[in-house]
C-alpha positions in Angstrom: -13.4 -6.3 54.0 -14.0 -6.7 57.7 -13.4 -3.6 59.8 -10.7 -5.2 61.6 -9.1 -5.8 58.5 -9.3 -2.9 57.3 -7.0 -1.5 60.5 -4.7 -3.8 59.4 -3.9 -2.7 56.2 -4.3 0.9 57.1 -1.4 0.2 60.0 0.5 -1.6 57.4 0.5 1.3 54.8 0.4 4.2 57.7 4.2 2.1 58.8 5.4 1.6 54.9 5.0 5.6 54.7 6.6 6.4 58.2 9.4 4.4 57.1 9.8 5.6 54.0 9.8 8.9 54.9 12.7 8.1 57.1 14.9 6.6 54.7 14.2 8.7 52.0 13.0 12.6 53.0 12.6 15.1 52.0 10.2 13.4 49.2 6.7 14.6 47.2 3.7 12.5 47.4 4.1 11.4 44.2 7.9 9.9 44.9 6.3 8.1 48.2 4.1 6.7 45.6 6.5 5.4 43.6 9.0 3.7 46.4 5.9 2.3 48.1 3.7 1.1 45.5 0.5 2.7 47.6 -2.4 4.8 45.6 -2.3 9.0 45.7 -5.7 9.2 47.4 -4.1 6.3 50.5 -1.3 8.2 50.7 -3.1 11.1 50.8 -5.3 10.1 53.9 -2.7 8.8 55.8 -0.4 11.8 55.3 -2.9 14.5 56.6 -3.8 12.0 59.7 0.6 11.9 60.3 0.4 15.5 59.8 -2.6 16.0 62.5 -0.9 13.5 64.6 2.1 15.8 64.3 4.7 13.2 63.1 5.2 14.7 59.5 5.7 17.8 58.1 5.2 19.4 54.7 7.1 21.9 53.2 6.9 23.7 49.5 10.1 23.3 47.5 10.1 27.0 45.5 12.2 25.7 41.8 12.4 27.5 38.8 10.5 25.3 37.0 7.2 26.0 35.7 4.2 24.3 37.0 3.2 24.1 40.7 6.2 23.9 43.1 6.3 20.8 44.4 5.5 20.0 48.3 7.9 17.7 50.6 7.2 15.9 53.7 9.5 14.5 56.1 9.4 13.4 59.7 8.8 16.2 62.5 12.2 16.4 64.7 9.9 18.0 67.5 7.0 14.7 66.6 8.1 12.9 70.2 10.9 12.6 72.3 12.6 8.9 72.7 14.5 7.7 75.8 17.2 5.0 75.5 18.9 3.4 78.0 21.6 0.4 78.3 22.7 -1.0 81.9 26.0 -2.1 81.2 27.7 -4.4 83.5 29.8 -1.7 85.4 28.7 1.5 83.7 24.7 2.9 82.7 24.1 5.3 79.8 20.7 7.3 79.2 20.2 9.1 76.0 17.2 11.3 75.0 16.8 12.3 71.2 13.9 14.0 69.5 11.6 11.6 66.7 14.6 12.0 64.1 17.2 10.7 66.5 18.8 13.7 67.3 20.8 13.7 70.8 19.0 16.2 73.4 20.5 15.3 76.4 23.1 12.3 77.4 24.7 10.4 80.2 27.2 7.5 80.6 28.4 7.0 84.3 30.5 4.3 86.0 29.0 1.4 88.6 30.9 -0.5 90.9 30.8 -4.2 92.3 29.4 -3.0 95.3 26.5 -1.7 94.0 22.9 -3.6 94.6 20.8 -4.5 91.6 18.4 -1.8 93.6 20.7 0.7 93.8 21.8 0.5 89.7 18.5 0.5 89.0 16.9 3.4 90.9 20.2 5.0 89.3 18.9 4.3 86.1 15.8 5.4 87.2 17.0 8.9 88.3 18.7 9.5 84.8 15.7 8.6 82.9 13.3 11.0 85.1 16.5 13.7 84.4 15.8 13.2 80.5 12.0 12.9 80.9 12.0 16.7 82.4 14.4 17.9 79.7 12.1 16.4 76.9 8.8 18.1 79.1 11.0 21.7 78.8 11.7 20.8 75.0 7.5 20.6 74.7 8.5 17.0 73.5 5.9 14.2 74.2 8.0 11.1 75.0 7.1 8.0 73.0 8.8 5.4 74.8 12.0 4.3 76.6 14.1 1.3 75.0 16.6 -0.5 77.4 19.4 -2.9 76.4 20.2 -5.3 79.1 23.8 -7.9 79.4 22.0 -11.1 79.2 18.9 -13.4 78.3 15.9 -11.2 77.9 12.1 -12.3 77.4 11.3 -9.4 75.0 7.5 -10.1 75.4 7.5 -10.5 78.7 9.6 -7.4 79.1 11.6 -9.3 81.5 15.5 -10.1 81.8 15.6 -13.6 83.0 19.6 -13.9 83.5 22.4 -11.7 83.2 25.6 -13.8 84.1 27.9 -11.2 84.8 25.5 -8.6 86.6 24.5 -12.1 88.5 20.7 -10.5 88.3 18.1 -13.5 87.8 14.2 -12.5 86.6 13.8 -8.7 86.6 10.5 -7.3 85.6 11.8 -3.8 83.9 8.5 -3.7 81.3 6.4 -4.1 84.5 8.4 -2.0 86.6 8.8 0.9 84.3 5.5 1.0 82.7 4.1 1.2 86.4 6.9 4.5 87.3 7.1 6.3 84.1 3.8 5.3 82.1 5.3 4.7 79.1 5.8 2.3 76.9 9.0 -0.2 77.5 11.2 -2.0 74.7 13.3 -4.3 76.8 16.0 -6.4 74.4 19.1 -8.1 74.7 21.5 -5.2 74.5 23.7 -6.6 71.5 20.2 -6.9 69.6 19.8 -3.7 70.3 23.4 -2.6 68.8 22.8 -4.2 65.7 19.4 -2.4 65.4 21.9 1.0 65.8 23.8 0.1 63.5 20.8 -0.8 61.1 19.8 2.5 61.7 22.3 5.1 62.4 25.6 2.4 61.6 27.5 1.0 59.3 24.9 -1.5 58.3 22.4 1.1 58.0 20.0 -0.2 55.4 21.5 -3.9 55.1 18.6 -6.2 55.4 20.9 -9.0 56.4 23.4 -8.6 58.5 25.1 -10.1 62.2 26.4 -8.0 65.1 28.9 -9.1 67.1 30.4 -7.3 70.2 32.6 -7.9 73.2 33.2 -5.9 76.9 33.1 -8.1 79.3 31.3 -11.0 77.4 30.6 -12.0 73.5 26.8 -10.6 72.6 25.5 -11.3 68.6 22.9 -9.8 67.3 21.2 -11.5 63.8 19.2 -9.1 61.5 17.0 -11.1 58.7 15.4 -9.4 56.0 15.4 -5.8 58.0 14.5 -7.4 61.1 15.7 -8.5 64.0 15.8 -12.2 64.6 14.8 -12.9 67.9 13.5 -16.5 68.0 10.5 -18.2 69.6 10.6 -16.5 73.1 12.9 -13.5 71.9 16.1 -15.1 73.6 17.6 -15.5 70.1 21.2 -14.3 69.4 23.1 -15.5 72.7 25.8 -16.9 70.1 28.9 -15.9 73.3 27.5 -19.1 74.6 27.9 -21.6 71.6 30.6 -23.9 73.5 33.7 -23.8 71.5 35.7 -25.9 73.9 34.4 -28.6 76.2 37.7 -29.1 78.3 38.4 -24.9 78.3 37.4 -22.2 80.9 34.5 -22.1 83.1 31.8 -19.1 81.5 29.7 -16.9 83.4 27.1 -18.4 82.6 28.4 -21.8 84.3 28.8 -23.6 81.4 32.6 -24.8 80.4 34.1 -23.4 77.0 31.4 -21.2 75.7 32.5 -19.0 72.9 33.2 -15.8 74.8 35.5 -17.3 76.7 37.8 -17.6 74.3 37.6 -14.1 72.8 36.2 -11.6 74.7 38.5 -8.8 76.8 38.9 -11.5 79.6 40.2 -14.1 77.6 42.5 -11.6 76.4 43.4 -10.3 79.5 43.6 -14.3 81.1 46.2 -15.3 78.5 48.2 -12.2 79.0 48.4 -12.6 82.8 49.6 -16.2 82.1 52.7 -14.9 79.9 53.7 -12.7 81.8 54.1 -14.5 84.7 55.9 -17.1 82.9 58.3 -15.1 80.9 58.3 -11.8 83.4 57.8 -9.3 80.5 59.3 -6.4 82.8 57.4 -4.0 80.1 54.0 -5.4 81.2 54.8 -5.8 85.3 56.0 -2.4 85.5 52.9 -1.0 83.2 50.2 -2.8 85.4 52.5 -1.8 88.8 53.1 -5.8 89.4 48.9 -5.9 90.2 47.2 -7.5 87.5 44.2 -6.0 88.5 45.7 -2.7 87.0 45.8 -4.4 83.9 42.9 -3.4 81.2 42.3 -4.5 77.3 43.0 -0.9 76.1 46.3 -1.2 77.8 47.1 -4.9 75.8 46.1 -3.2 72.5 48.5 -0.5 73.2 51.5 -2.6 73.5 50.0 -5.0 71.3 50.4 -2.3 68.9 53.8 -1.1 70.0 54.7 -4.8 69.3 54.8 -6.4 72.5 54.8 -10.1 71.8 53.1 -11.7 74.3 49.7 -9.1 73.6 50.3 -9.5 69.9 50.1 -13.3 70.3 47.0 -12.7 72.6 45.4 -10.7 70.1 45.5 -12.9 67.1 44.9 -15.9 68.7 41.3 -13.8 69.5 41.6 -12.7 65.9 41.5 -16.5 64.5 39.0 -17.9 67.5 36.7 -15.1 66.1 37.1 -16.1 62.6 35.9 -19.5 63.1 33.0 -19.0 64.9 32.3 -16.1 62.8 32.7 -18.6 59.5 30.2 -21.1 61.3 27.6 -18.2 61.6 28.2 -17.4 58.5 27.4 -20.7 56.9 24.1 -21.0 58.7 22.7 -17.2 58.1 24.1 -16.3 54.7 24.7 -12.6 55.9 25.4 -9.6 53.6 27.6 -8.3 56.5 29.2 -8.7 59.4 29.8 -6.1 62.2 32.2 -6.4 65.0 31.7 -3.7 67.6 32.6 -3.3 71.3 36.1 -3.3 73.0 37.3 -5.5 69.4 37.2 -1.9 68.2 40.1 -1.0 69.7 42.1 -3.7 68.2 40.9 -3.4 65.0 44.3 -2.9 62.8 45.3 -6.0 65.0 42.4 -7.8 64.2 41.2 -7.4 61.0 42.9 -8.8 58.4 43.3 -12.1 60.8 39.5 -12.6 61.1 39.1 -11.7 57.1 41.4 -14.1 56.1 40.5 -16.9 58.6 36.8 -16.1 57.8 37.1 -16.5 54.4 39.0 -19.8 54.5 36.3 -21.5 56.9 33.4 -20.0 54.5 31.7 -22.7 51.9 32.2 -21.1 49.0 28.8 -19.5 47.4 28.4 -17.6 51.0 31.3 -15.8 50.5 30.0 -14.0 47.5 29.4 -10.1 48.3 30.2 -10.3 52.0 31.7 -7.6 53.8 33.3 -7.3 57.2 33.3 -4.2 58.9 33.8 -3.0 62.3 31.3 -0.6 63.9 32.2 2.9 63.9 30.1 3.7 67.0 32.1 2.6 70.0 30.1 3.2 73.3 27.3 4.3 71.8 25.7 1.4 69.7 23.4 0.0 72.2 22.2 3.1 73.6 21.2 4.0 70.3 19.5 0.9 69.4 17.5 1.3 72.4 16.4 4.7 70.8 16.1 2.7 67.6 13.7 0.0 68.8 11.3 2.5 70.2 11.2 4.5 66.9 11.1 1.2 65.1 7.8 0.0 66.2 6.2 3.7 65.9 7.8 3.8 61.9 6.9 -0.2 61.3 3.6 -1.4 63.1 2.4 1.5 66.2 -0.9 3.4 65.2 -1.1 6.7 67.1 -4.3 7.0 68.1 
């Protein structure tokens, strides 16, 4: 075997034990042997090199039994520290965990309109050199920073090349960042990156199949194959808001007319709403909102929604049944496990649920229905942010050799 090859496999093996030891510590050699398949003497040599490399741990389980106790490795907590953060398209969150995922240090602030893409960025920017010191007084090395972005990203490129409703065109972030912080950069779409949360630290943690969905100002989808992420040829896989649902309906964002999102997401919502109320005058809602729509928010339509306002509850399931359909279609063509449905839909859940189920399942071919689950993501703000941590700890646990 070639030396080259030999790398290979060793990367291979070194990520099959990372990972396991993720999913399944504390474990003993001999039970890594057993879920991985790998020989005592490989997993031997890899082990002591994590150990030097200071990503695993070892620890001596005292028992009762007789015989040698038994020694258990797991992943380090203090192996790295991992920065994740997610420009939203009025807010920008920065997280900082340790190599297990566990939250150090966290921020979530507000943008406005009148912000520059230069000035949300060297915000951004600022929070991330804020975590980077808190990691440096934790003695944590930092492994990366993932970032989830609102639009089409070229994840090998490490570029976003459009984000409708940030109206930013061709950003360099991979170039950018590695340049400021000398780190590595995982740039992704940033619903890709909340279904990698969710396979993670979610509800679809451990589902090898499984789509995302999520919605806060447009409709992001996120497709997980066989454990991974599917991110097509150029990485701008997933943009399923933009499947046009309606070629006479509203104009999108993205300046197509009658893309998906805009028949489900928080401004179709809020669109329809307006519309009835100014054609009935719903006092309820004109005195909520002060008579200025702008006043008006999705959280607020849920609310009366809920309190069984009729023209919100109308709004709602006519979502709830647009979301089905397209849902059904997606469905049919990936043959998913599970489907998650994350984002402001969150909110409306009890509203929502039983509508998409039911309109789901009736749009379904038959054999795909088998097993399939719909759930909606526990995490609310959070699922990005996290599966920006996620994507940097993914490619340390699956393919990175520490050299």
């Amino acid at each position: 075997m070639f030396t080259g090859d030999q790398e290979k496999v060793r990367k291979v093996n070194r990520s099959l034990i990372l990972n396991t030891l993720r999913l399944h510590a504390p474990v003993s050699r001999a039970q890594v042997a057993n879920i991985t398949g790998l020989t005592r003497g490989t997993i031997s040599n890899i082990v002591t090199s994590l150990i030097e490399d200071g990503l695993v741990f070892e620890d001596q389980l005292q028992d009762s039994k007789i015989g040698r106790p038994s020694i258990l490795l797991g992943l380090r907590p203090d192996g790295g520290a991992v920065v994740g953060v997610e420009i939203g398209v009025d807010f920008i969150s920065v997280l900082l965990t340790n190599f297990v995922a566990e939250t150090l240090w966290e921020i979530r602030v507000k943008t406005s309109v009148s912000q520059t893409q230069t000035e949300i960025i060297g915000q951004a920017e600022t929070y991330i050199e804020q975590a980077l010191a808190i990691a440096k007084e934790h003695t944590l090395r930092p492994l990366g920073i993932g970032v989830g972005l609102p639009g089409l990203v070229n994840v090998r490129q490490g570029m976003l090349i459009m984000a409708p409703n940030l109206h930013w065109k061709n950003v360099p972030f991979r170039l950018m960042w590695n340049q400021r912080f000398h780190l590595p950069i995982y740039i992704d779409n940033e619903a890709n990156l909340s279904a990698l949360g969710e396979y993670y630290f979610g509800v679809a943690r451990n589902t090898d199949n499984f789509i995302y969905l999520s919605s806060d100002i447009g409709l992001g989808g996120g497709v997980v194959i066989d454990g991974r992420l599917f991110r097509g040829a150029n990485g701008y896989g997933g943009e399923i808001g933009h499947i046009q649902r309606d070629p006479q309906g509203e104009q999108c964002a993205c300046g197509r007319v009658g893309c998906w999102e805009t028949l489900v997401g928080p401004r179709a919502v809020l669109r329809r709403v307006k519309k009835e109320v100014l054609a009935q005058q719903d006092v309820q809602l004109l005195e909520a909102c002060s008579g200025d729509f702008g006043n008006l928010t999705f959280d607020m339509i849920v609310r009366f929604a809920l309190d069984g306002n009729s023209i919100c509850r109308q709004a709602m399931e006519e979502v709830a049944v647009n979301l089905g359909v397209g849902i059904a279609d997606l469905v049919n063509i990936f043959n998913p496990q599970l489907v998650v449905i994350g984002g402001a839909f969150i909110a409306g859940k009890d509203i929502l649920y039983s509508i998409i189920e039911k309109t789901i399942f009736s749009n379904v071919l038959q054999p795909s229905v088998e097993n399939l689950q719909i759930r909606f993501s526990e995490r609310t703000t959070e699922a990005c942010v996290l599966g920006a941590v996620a994507v940097v700890l993914d490619d340390i646990l699956r393919e990175m050799v520490i050299s």
